[in-house]
TIDO-963582 format. One line per field, with one value per atom (N, C-alpha, C): residue number from 1; chain; atom name; z, y negated, x. Coordinates in Angstrom, 1 decimal, always signed. Atoms other than C-alpha are relative to their C-alpha. Layout:
! TIDO-963582
resi = c(NUM, ...)
chain = c(A, ...)
name = c(CA, ...)
w = c(Z, ...)
v = c(Y, ...)
u = c(X, ...)
! end
This chain:
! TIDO-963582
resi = c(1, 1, 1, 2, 2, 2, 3, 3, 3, 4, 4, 4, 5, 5, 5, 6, 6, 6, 7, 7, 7, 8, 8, 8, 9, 9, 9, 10, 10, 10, 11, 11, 11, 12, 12, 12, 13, 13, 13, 14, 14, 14, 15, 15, 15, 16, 16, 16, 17, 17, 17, 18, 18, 18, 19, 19, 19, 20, 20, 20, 21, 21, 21, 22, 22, 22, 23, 23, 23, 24, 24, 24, 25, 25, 25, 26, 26, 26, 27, 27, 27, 28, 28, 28, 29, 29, 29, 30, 30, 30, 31, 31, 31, 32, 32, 32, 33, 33, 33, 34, 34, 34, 35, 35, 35, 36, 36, 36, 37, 37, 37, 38, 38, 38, 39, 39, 39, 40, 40, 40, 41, 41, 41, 42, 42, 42, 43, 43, 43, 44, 44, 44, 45, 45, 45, 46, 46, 46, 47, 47, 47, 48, 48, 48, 49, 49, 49, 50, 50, 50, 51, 51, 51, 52, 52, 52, 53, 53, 53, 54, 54, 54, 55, 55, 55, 56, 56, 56, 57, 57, 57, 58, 58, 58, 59, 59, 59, 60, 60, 60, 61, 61, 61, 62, 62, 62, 63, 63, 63, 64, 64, 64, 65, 65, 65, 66, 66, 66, 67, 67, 67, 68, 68, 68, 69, 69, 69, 70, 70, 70, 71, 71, 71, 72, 72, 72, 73, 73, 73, 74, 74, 74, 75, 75, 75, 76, 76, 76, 77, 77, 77, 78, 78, 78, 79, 79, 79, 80, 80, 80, 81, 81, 81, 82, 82, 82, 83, 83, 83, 84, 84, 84, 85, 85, 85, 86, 86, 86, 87, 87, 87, 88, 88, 88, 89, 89, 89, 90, 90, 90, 91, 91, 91, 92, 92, 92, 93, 93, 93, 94, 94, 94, 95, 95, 95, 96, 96, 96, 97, 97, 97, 98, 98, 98)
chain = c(A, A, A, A, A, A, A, A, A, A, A, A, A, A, A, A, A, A, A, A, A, A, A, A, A, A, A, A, A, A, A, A, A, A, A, A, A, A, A, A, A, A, A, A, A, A, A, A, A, A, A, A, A, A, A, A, A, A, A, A, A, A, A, A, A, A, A, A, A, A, A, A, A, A, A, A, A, A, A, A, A, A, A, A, A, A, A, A, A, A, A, A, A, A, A, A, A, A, A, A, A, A, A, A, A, A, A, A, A, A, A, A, A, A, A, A, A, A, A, A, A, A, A, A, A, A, A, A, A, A, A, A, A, A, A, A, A, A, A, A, A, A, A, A, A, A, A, A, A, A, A, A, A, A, A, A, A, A, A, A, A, A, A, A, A, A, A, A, A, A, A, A, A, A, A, A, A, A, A, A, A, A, A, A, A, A, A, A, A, A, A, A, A, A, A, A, A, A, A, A, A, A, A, A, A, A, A, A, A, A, A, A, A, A, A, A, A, A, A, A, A, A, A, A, A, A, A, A, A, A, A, A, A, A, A, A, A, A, A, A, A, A, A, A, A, A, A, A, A, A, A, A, A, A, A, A, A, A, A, A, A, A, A, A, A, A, A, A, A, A, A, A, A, A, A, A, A, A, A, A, A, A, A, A, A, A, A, A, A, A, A, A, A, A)
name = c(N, CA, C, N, CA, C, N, CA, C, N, CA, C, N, CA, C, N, CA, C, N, CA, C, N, CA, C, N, CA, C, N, CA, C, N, CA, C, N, CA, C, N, CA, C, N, CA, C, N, CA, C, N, CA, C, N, CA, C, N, CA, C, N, CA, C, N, CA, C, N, CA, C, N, CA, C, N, CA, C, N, CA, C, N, CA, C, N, CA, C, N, CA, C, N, CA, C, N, CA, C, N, CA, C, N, CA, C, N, CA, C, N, CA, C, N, CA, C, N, CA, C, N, CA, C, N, CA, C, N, CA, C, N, CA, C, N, CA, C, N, CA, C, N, CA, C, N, CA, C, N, CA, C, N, CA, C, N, CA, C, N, CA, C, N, CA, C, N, CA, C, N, CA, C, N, CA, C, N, CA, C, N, CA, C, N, CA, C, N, CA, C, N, CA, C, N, CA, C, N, CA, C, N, CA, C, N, CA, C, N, CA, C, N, CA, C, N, CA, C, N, CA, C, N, CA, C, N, CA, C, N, CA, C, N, CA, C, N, CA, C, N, CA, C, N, CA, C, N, CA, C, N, CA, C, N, CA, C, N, CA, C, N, CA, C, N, CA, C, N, CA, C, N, CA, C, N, CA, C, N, CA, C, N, CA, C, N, CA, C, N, CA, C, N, CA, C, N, CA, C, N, CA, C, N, CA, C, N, CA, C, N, CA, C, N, CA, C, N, CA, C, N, CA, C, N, CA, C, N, CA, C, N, CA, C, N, CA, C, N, CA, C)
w = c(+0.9, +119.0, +0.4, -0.2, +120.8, -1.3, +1.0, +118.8, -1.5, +1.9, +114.8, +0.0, +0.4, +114.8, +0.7, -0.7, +117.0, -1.1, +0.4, +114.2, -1.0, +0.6, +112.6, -1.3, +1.4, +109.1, +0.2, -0.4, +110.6, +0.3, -0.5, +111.8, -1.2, +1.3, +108.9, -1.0, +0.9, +106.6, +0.3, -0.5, +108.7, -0.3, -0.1, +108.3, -1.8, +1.3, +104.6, -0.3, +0.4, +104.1, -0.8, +1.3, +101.1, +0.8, -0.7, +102.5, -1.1, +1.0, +100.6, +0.2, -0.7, +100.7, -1.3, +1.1, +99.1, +0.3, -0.4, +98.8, -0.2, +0.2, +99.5, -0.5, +0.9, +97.7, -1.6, +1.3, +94.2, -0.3, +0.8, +94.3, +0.1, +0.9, +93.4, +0.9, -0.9, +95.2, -0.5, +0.2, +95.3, +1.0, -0.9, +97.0, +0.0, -0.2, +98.5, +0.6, -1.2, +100.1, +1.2, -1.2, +103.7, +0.5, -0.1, +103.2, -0.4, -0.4, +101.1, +0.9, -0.9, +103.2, +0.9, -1.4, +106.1, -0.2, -0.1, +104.4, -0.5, +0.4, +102.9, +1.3, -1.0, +105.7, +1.7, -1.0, +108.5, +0.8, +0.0, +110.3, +1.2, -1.3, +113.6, -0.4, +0.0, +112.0, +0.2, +0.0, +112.3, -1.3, +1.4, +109.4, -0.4, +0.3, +109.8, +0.2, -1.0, +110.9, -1.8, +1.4, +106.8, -0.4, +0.2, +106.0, -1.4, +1.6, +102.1, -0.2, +0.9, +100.3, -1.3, +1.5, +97.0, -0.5, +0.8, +94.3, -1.2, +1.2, +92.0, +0.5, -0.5, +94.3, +1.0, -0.8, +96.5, +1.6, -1.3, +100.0, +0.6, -1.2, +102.9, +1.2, -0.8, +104.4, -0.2, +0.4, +103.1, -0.2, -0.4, +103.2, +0.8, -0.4, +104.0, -0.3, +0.0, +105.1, +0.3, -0.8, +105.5, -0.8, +0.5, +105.2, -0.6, +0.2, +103.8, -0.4, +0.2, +103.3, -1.8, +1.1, +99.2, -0.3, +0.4, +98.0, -1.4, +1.3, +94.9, -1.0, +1.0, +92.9, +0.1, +0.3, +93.5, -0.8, +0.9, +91.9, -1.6, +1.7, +87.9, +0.4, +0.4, +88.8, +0.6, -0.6, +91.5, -0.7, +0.8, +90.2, +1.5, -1.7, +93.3, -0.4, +0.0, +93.8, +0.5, -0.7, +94.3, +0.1, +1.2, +94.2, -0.6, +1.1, +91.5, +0.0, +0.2, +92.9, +0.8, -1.4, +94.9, -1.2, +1.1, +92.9, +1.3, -1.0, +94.9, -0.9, +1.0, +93.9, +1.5, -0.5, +95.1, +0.5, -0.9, +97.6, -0.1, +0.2, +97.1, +1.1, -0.6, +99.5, -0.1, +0.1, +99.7, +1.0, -0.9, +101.8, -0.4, +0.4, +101.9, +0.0, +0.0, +101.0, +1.3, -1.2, +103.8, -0.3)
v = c(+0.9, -90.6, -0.2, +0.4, -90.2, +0.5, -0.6, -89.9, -0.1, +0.5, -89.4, -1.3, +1.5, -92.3, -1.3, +1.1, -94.5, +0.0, +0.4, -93.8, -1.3, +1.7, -97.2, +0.5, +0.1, -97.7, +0.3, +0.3, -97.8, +1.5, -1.5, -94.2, +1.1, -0.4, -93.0, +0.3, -0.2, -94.2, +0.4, -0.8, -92.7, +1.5, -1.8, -89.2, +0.1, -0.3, -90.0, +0.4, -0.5, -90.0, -0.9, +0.8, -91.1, +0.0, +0.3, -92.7, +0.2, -0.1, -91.7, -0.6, +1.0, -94.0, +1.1, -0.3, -92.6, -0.4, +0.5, -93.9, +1.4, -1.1, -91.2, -0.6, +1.0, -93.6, +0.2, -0.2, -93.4, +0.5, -0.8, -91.3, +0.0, +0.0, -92.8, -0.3, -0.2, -92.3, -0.7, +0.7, -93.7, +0.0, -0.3, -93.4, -0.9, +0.6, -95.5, +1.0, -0.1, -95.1, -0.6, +1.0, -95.9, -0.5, +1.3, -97.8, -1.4, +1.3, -100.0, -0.6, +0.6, -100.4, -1.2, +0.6, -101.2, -1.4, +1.0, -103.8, -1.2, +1.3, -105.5, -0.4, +0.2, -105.2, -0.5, -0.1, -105.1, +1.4, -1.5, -101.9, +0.2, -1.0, -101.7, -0.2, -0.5, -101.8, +1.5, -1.6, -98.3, +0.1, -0.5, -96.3, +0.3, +0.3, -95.8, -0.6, +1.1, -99.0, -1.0, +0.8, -100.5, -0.7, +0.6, -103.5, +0.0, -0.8, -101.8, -0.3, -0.5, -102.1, +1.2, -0.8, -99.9, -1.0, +1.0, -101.8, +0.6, +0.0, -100.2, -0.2, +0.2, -99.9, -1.3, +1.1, -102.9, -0.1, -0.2, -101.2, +0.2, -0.6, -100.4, +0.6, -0.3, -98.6, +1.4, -2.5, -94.8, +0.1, -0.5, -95.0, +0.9, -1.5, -91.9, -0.4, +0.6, -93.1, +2.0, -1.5, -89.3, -0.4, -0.5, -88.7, +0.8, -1.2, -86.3, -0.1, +0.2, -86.0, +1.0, -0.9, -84.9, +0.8, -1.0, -81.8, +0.3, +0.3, -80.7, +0.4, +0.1, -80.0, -1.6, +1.4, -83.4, -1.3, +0.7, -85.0, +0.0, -0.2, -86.3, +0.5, -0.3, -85.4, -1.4, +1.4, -88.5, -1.0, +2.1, -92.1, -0.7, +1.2, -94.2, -1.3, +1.7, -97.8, -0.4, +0.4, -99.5, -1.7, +2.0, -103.8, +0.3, +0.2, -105.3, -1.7, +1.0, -108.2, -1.3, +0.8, -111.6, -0.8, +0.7, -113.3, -1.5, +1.2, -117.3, -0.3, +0.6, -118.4, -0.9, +0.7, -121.2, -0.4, -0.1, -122.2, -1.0, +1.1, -125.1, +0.0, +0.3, -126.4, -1.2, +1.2, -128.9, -0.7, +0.3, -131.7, -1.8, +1.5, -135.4, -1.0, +1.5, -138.5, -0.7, +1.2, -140.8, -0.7)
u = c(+0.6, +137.6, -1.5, +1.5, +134.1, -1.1, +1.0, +130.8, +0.3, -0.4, +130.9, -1.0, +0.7, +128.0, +0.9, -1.0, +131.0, +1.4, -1.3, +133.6, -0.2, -0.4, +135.0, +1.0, -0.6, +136.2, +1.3, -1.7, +139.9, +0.0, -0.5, +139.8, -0.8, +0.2, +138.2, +0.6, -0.4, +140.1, +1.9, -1.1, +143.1, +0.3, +0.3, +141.6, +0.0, -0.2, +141.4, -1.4, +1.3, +137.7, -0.3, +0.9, +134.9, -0.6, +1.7, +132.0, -1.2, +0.8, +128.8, -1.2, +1.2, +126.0, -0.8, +1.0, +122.9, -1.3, +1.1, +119.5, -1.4, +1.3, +116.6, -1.2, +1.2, +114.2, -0.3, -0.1, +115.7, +1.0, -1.1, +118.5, +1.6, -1.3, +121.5, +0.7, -1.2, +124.8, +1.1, -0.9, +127.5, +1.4, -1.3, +131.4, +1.0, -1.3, +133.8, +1.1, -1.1, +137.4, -0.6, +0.4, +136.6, +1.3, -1.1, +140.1, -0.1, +0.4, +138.6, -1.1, +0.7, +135.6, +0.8, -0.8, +137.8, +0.7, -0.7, +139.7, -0.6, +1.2, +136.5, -0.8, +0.9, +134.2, +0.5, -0.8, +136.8, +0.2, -0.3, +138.6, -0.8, +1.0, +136.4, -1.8, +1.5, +133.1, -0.3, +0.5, +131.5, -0.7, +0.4, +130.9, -1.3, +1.5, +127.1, -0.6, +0.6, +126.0, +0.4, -0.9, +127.7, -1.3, +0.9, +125.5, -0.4, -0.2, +124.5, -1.6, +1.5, +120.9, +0.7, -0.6, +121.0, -0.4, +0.0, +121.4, -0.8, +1.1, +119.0, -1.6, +1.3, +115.8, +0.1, +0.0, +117.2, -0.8, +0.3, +115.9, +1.2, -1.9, +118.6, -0.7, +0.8, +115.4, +0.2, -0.2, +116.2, +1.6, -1.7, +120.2, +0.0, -0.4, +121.7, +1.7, -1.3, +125.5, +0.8, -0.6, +128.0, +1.3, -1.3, +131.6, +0.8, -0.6, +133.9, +1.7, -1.4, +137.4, +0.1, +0.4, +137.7, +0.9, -0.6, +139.0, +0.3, -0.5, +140.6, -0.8, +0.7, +137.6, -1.0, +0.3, +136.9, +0.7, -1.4, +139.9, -0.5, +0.4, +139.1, -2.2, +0.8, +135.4, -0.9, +0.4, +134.1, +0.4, -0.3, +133.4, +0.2, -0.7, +135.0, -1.0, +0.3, +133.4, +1.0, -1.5, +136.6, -0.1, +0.2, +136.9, +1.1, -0.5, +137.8, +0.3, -0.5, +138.5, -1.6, +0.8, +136.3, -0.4, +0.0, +134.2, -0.7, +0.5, +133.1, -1.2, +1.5, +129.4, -0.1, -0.1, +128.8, -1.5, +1.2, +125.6, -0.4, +0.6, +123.4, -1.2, +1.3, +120.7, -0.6, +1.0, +117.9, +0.1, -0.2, +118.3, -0.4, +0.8, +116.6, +1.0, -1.0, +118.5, -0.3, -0.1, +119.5, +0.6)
! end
């Protein structure tokens, strides 16, 4: 598999791991499947390289990306971020009549 900073969402979510983003700024954590990662982001991105701000302090300057495969005092106790689905917003730009 090579280095842990070279593994990719695909072999991750092989091994059956949660990805844990957390922000050393303000705190707050947060857990994916690195299955869905893989199937949102794509499966050969690498797992600490995930293009993430936090969404409460809105930096992606103090992320702290780690893996773990969860155990059964984790079952009924972790909040997953899972999707819920694609939402389309639509993009407007400025542009001069001709």
């Amino acid at each position: 598999m090579g280095r842990t900073n070279e593994l990719t969402l695909n072999q991750s979510s092989l091994i059956g791991h949660m990805v844990i983003v957390k922000c050393n700024l303000c705190h707050r954590q947060v857990h994916y499947l690195a299955a869905d990662l893989a199937e949102l982001l794509g499966p050969q991105r690498r797992v600490f390289s995930l293009p993430f701000r936090c969404e409460k302090c809105r930096k992606s300057d103090y992320l702290l990306i780690s893996v773990r495969i969860p155990d059964s005092r984790d079952f009924g106790k972790i909040i997953l971020r899972r999707p819920a689905g694609i939402k389309k917003v639509l993009l407007w730009k400025e542009e001069r009549l001709r």
